[in-house]
PDB file with one MODEL, atoms N, CA, C and O in Angstrom:
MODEL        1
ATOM      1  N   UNK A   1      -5.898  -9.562  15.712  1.00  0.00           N
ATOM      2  CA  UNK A   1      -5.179  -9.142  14.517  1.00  0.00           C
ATOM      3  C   UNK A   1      -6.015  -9.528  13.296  1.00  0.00           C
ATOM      4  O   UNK A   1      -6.499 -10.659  13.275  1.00  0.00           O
ATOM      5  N   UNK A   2      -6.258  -8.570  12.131  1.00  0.00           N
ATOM      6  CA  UNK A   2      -6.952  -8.867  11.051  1.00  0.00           C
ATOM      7  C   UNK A   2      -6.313 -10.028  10.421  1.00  0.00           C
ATOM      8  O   UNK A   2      -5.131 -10.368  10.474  1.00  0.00           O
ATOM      9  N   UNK A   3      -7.281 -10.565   9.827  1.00  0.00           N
ATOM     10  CA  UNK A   3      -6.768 -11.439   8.715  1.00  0.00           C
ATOM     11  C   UNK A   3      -5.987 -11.543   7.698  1.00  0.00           C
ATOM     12  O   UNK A   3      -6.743 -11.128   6.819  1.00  0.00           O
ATOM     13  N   UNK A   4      -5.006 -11.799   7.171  1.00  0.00           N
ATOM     14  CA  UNK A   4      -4.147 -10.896   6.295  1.00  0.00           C
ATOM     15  C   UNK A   4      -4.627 -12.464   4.307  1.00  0.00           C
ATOM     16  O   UNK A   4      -4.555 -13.690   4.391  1.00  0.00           O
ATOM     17  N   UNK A   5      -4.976 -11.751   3.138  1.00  0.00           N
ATOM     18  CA  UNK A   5      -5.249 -11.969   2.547  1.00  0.00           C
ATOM     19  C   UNK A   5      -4.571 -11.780   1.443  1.00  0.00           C
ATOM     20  O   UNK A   5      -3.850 -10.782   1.417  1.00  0.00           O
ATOM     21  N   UNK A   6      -4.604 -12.513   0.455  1.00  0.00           N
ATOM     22  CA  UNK A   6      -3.162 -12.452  -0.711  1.00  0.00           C
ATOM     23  C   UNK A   6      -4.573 -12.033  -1.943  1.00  0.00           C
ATOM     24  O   UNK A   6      -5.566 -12.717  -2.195  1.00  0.00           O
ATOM     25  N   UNK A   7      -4.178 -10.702  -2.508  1.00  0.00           N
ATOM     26  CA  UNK A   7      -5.123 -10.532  -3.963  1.00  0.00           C
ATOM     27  C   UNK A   7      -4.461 -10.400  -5.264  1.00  0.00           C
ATOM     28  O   UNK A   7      -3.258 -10.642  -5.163  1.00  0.00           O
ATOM     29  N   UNK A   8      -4.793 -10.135  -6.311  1.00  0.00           N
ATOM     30  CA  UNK A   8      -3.977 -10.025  -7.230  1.00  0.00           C
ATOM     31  C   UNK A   8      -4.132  -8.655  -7.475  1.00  0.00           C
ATOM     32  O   UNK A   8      -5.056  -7.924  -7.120  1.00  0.00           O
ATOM     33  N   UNK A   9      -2.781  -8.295  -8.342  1.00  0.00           N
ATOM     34  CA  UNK A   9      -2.557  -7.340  -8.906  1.00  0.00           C
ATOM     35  C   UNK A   9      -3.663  -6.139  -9.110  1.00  0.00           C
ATOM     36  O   UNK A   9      -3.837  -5.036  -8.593  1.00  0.00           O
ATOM     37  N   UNK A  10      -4.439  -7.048 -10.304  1.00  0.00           N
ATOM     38  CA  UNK A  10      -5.675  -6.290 -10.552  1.00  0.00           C
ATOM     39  C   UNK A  10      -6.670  -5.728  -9.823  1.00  0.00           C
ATOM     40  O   UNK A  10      -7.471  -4.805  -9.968  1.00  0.00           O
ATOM     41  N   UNK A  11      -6.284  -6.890  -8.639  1.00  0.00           N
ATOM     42  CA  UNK A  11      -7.886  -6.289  -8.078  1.00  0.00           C
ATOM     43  C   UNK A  11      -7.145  -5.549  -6.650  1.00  0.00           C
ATOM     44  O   UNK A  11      -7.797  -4.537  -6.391  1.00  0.00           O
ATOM     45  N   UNK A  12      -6.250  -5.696  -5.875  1.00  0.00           N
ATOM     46  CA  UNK A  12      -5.390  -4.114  -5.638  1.00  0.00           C
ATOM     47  C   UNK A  12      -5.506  -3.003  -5.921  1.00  0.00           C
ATOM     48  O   UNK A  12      -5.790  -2.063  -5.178  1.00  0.00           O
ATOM     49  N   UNK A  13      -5.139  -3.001  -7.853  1.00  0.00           N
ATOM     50  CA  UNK A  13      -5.236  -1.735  -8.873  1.00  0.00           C
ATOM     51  C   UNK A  13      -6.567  -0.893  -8.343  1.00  0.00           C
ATOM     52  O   UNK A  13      -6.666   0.253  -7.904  1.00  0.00           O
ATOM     53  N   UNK A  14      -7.661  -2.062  -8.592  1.00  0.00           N
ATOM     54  CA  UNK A  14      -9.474  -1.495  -8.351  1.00  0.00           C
ATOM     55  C   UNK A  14      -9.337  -1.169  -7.187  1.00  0.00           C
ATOM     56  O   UNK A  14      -9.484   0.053  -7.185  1.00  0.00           O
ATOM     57  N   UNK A  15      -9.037  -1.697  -5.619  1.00  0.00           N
ATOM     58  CA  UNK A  15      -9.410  -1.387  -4.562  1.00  0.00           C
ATOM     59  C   UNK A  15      -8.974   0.153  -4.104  1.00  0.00           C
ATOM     60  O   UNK A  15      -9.564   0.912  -3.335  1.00  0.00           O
ATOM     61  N   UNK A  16      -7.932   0.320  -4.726  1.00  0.00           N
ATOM     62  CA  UNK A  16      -6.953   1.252  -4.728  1.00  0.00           C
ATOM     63  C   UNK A  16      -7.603   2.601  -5.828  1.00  0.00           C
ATOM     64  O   UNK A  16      -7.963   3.728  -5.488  1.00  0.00           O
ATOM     65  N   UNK A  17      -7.594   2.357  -6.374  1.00  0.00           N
ATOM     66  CA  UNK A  17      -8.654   3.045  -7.511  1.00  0.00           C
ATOM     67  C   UNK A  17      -9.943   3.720  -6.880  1.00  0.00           C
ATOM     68  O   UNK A  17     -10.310   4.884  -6.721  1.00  0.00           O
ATOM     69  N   UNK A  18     -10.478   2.445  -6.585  1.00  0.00           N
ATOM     70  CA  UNK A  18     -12.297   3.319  -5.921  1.00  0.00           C
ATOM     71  C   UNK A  18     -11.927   3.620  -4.101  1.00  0.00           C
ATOM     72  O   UNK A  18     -12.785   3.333  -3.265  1.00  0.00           O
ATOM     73  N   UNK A  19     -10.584   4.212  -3.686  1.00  0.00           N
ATOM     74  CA  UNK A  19     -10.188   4.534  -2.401  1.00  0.00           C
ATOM     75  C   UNK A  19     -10.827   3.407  -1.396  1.00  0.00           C
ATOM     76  O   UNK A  19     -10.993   3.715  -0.215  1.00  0.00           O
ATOM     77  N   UNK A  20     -11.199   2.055  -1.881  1.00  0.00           N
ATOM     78  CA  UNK A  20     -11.516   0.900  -0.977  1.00  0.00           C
ATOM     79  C   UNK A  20     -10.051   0.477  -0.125  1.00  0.00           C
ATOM     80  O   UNK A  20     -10.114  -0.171   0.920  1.00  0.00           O
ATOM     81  N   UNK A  21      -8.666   0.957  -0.748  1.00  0.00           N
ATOM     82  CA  UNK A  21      -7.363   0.413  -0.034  1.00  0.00           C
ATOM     83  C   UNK A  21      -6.886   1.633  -0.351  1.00  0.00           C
ATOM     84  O   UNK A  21      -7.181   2.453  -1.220  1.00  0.00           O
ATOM     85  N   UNK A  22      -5.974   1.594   0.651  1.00  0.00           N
ATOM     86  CA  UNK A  22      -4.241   2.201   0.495  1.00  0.00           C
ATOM     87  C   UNK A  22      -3.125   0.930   0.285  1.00  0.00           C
ATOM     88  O   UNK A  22      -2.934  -0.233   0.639  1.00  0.00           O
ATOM     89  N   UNK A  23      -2.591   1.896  -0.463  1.00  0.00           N
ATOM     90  CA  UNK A  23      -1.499   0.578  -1.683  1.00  0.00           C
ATOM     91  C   UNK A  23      -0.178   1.061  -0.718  1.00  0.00           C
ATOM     92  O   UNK A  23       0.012   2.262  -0.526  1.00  0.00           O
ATOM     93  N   UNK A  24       0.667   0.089  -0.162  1.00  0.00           N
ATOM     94  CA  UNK A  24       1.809   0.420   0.025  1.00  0.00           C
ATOM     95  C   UNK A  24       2.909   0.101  -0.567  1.00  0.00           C
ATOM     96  O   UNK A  24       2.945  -1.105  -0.325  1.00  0.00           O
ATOM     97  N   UNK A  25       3.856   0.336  -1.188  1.00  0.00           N
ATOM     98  CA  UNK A  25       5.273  -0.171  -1.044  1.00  0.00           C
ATOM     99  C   UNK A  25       5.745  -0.926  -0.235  1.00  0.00           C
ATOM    100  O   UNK A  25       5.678  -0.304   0.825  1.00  0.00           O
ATOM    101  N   UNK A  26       6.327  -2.185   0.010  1.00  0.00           N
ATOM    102  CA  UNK A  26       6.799  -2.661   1.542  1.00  0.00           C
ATOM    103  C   UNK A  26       8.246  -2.272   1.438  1.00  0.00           C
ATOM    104  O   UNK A  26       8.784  -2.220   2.544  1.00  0.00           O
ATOM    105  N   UNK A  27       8.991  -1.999   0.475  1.00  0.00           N
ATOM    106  CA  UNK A  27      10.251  -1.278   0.360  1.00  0.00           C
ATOM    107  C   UNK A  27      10.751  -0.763   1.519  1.00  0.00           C
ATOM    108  O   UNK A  27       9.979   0.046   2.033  1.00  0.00           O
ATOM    109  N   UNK A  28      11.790  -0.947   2.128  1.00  0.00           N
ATOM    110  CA  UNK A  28      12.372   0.762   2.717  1.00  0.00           C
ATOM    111  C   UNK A  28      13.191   1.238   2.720  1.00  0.00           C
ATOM    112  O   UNK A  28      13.866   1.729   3.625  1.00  0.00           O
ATOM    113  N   UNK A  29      13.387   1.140   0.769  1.00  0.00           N
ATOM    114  CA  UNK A  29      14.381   1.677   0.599  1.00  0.00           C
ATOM    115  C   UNK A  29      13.286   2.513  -0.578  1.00  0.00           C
ATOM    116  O   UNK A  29      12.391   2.062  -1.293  1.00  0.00           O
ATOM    117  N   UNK A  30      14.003   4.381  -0.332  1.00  0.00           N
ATOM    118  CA  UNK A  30      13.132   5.013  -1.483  1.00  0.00           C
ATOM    119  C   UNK A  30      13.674   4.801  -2.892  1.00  0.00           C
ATOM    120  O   UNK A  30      12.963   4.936  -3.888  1.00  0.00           O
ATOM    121  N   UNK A  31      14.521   4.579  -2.919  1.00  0.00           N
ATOM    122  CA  UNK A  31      15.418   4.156  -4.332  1.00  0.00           C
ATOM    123  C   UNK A  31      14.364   2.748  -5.084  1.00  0.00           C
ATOM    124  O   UNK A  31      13.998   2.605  -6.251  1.00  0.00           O
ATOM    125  N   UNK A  32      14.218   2.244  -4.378  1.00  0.00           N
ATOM    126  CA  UNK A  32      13.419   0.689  -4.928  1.00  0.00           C
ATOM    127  C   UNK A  32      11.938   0.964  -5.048  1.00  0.00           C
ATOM    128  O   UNK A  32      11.040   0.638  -5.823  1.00  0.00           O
ATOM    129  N   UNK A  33      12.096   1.933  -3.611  1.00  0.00           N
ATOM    130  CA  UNK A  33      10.211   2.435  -4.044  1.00  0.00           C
ATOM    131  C   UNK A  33      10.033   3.131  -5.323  1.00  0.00           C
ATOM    132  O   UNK A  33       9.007   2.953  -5.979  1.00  0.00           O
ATOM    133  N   UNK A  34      10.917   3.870  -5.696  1.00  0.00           N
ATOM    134  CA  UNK A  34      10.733   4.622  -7.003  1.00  0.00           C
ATOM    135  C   UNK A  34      11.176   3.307  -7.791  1.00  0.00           C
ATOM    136  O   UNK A  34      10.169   3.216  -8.494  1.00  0.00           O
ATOM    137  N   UNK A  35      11.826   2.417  -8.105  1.00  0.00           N
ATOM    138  CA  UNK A  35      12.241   1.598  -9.374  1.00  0.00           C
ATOM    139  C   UNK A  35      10.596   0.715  -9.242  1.00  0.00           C
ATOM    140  O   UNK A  35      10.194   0.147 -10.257  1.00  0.00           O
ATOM    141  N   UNK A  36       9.934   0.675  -8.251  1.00  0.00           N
ATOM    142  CA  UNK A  36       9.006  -0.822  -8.339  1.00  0.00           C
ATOM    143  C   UNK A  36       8.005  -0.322  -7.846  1.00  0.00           C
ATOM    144  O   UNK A  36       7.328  -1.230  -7.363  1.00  0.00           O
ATOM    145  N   UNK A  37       7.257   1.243  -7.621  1.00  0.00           N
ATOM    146  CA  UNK A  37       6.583   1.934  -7.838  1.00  0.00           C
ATOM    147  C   UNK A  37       5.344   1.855  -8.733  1.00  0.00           C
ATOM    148  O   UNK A  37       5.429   2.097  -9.937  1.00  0.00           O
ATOM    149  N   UNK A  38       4.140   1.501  -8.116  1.00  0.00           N
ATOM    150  CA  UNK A  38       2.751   0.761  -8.767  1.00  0.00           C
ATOM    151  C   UNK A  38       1.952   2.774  -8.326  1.00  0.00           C
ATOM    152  O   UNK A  38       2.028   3.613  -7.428  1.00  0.00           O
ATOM    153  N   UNK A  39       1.096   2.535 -10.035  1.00  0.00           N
ATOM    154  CA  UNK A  39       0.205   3.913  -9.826  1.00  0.00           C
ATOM    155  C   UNK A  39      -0.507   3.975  -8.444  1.00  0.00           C
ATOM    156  O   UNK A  39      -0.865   2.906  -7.950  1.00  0.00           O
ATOM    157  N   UNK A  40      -0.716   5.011  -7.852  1.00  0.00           N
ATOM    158  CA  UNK A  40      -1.269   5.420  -6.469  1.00  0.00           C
ATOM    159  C   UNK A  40      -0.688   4.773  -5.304  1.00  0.00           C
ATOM    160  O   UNK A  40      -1.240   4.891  -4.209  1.00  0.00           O
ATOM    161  N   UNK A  41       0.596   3.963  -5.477  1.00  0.00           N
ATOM    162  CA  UNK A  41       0.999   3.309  -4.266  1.00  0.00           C
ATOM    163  C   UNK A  41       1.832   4.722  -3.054  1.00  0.00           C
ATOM    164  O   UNK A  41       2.754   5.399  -3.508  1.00  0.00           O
ATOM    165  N   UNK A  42       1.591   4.830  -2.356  1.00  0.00           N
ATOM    166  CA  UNK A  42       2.732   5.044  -1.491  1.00  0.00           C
ATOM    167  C   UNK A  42       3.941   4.554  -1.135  1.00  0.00           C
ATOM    168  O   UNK A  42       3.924   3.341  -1.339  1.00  0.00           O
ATOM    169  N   UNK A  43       5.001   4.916  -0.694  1.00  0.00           N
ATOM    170  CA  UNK A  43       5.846   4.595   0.094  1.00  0.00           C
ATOM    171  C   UNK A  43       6.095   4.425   1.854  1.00  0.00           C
ATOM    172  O   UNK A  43       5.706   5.156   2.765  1.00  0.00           O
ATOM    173  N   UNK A  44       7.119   2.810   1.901  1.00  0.00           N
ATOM    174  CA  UNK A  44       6.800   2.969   3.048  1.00  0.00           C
ATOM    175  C   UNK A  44       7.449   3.730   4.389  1.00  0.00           C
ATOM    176  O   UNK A  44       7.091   3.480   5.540  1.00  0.00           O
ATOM    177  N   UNK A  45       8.498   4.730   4.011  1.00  0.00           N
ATOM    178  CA  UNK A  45       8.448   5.935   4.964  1.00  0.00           C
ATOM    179  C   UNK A  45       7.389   7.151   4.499  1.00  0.00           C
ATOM    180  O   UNK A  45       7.736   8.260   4.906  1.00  0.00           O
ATOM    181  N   UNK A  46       6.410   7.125   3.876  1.00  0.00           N
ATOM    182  CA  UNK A  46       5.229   8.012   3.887  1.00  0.00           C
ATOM    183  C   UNK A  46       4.000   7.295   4.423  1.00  0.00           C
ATOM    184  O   UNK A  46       3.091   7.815   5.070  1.00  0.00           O
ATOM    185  N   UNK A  47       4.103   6.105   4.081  1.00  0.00           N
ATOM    186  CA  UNK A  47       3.443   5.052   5.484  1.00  0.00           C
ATOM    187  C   UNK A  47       3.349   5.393   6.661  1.00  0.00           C
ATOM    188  O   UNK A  47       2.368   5.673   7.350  1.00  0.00           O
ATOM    189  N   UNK A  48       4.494   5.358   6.885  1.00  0.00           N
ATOM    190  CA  UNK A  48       4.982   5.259   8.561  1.00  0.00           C
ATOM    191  C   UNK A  48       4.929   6.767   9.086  1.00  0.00           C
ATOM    192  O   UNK A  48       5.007   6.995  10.293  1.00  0.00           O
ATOM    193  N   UNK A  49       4.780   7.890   8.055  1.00  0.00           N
ATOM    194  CA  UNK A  49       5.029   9.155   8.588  1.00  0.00           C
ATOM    195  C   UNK A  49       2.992   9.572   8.605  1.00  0.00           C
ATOM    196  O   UNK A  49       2.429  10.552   9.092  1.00  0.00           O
ATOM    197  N   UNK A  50       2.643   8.871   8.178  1.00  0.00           N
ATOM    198  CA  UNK A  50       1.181   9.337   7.904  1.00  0.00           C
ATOM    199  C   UNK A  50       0.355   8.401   8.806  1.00  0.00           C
ATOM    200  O   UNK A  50      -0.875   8.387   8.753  1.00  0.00           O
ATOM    201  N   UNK A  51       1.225   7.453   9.812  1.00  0.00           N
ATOM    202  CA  UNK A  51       0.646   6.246  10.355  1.00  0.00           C
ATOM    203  C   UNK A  51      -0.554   6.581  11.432  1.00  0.00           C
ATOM    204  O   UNK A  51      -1.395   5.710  11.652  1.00  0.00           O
ATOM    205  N   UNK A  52      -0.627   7.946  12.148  1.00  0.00           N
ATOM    206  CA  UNK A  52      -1.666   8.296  13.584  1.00  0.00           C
ATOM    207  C   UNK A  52      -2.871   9.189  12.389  1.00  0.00           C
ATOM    208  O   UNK A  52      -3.891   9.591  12.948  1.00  0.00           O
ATOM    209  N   UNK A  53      -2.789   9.416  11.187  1.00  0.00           N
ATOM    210  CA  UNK A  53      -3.687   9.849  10.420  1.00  0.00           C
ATOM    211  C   UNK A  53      -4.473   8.735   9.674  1.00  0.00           C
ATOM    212  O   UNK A  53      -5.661   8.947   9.430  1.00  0.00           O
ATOM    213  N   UNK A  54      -3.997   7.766   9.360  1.00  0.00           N
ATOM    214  CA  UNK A  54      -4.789   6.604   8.720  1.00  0.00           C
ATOM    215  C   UNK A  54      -5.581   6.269   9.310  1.00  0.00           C
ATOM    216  O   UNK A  54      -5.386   6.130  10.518  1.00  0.00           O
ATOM    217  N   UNK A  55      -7.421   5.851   8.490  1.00  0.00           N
ATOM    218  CA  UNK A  55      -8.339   5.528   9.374  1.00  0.00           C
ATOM    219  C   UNK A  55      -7.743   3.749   9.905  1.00  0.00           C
ATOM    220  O   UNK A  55      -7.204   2.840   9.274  1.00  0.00           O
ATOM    221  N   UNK A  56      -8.086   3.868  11.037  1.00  0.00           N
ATOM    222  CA  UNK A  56      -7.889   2.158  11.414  1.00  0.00           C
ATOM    223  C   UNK A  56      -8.913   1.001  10.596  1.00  0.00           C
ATOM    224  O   UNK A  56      -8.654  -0.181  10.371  1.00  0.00           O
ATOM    225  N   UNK A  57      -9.764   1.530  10.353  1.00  0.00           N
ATOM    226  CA  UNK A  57     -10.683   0.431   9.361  1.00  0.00           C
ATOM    227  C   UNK A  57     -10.483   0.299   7.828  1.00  0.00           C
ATOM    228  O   UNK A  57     -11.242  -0.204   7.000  1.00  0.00           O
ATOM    229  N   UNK A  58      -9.071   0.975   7.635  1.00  0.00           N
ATOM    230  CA  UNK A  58      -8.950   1.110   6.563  1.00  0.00           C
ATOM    231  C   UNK A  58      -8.059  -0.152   5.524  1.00  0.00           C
ATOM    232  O   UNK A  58      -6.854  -0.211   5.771  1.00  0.00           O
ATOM    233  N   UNK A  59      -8.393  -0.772   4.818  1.00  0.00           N
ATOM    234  CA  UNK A  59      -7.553  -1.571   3.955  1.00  0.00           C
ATOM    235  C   UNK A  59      -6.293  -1.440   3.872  1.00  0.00           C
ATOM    236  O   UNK A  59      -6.034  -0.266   4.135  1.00  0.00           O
ATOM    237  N   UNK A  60      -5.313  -2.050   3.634  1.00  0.00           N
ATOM    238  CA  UNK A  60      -4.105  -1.895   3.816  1.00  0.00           C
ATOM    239  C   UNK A  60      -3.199  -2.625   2.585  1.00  0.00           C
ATOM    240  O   UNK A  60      -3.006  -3.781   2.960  1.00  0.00           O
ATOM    241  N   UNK A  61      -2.893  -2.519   1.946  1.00  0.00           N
ATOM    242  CA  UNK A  61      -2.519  -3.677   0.993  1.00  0.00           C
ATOM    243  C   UNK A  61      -0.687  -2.947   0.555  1.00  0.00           C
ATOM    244  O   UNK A  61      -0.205  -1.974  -0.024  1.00  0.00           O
ATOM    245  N   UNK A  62      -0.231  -4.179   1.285  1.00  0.00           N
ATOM    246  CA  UNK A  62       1.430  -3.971   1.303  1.00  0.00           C
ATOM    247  C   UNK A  62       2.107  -4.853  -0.313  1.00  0.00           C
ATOM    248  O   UNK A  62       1.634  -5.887  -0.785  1.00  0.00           O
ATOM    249  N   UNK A  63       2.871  -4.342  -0.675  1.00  0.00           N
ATOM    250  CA  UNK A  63       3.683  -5.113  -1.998  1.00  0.00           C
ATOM    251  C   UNK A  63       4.622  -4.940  -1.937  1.00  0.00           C
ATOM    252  O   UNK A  63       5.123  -3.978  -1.354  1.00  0.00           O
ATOM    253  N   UNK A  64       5.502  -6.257  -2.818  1.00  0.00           N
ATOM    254  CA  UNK A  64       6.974  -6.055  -3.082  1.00  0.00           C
ATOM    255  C   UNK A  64       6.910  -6.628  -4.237  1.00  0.00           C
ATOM    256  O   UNK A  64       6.194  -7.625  -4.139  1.00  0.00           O
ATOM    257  N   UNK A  65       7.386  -6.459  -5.485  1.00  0.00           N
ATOM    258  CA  UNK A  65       8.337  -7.346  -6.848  1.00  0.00           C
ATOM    259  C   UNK A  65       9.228  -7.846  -6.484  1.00  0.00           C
ATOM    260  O   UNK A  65       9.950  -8.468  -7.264  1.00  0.00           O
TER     261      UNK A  65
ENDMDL
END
C-alpha cells in the first residue's frame, strides 16, 4: 500500500494544476461536494464511477473541510 502523505492546500492547488494529482472530494454527499468544492476537484461518486479508467500511478489527493 502507498504511503499516504498530508500536503497543504497550496501545494494540492499546484499538483492539481500541472495534472501531477487528481483532487478528490472525500464527501459522499453531492450536496457538501458542491458547498466545499475546491477548483478542479472532483467528486467522490465521479471518483468511484471513473475508478477502472484512472491511471494506477496516478496521485491521488483526497479532502474534506
Amino acid at each position: 500500500m502507498p504511503d499516504v502523505t498530508l500536503v497543504s492546500a497550496a501545494e494540492a492547488h499546484e499538483r492539481q494544476k500541472h495534472g501531477q494529482a487528481l483532487l478528490v472530494c472525500a464527501y459522499d454527499s453531492d450536496e457538501k461536494f458542491n458547498t466545499y468544492r475546491l477548483e478542479g476537484a472532483i467528486s467522490l461518486s465521479e471518483f468511484a464511477s471513473r475508478l477502472d479508467a484512472i491511471d494506477r500511478d496516478r496521485e491521488l489527493i483526497f479532502y474534506c473541510n
